[in-house]
C-alpha positions, -999 to +999 in steps of 0.1 A: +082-163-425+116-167-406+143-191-421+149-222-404+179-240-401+163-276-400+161-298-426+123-317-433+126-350-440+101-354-471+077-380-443+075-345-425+065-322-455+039-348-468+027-348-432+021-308-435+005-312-468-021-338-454-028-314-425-032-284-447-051-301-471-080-289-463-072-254-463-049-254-496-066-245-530-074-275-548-041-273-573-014-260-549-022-294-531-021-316-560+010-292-575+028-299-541+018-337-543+034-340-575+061-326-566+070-345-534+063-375-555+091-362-577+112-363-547+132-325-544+159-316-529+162-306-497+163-267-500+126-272-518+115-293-491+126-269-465+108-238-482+075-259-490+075-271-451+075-235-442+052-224-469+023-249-457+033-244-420+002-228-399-008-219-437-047-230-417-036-201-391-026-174-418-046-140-427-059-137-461-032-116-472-003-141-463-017-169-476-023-147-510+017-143-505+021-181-496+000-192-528+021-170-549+052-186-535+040-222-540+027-215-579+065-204-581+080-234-564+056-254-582+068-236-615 
């Protein structure tokens, strides 16, 4: 994943989370809920944004990398 220089307002990342819903395992999406409820700051928005983004469009092996990222964000 390449870095980005934009910052997600938290409307955007709960708007990726919805849309990956779907495709996320059951407690990474409740995990990430929580979180955003918990409101972060905006470094851990940014790097959960990128972790869900096109996460529906990712090969088994990178979202195995993405899921091990978000259980560490998710701590």
């Amino acid at each position: 994943m390449s870095s980005c220089n934009i910052d997600h307002p938290i409307a955007d990342v709960e708007q990726k989370l919805a849309d990956q819903k779907s495709f996320l395992p059951a407690n990474l999406h409740d995990g990430s809920a929580k979180l955003l409820s918990e409101r972060p700051d905006q470094e851990t928005l940014n790097e959960l944004f990128h972790l869900l983004k096109k996460y529906d469009l990712a090969s088994e092996e990178e979202r195995a990398d993405r899921d091990k990222k978000l259980s560490q964000l998710l701590g």
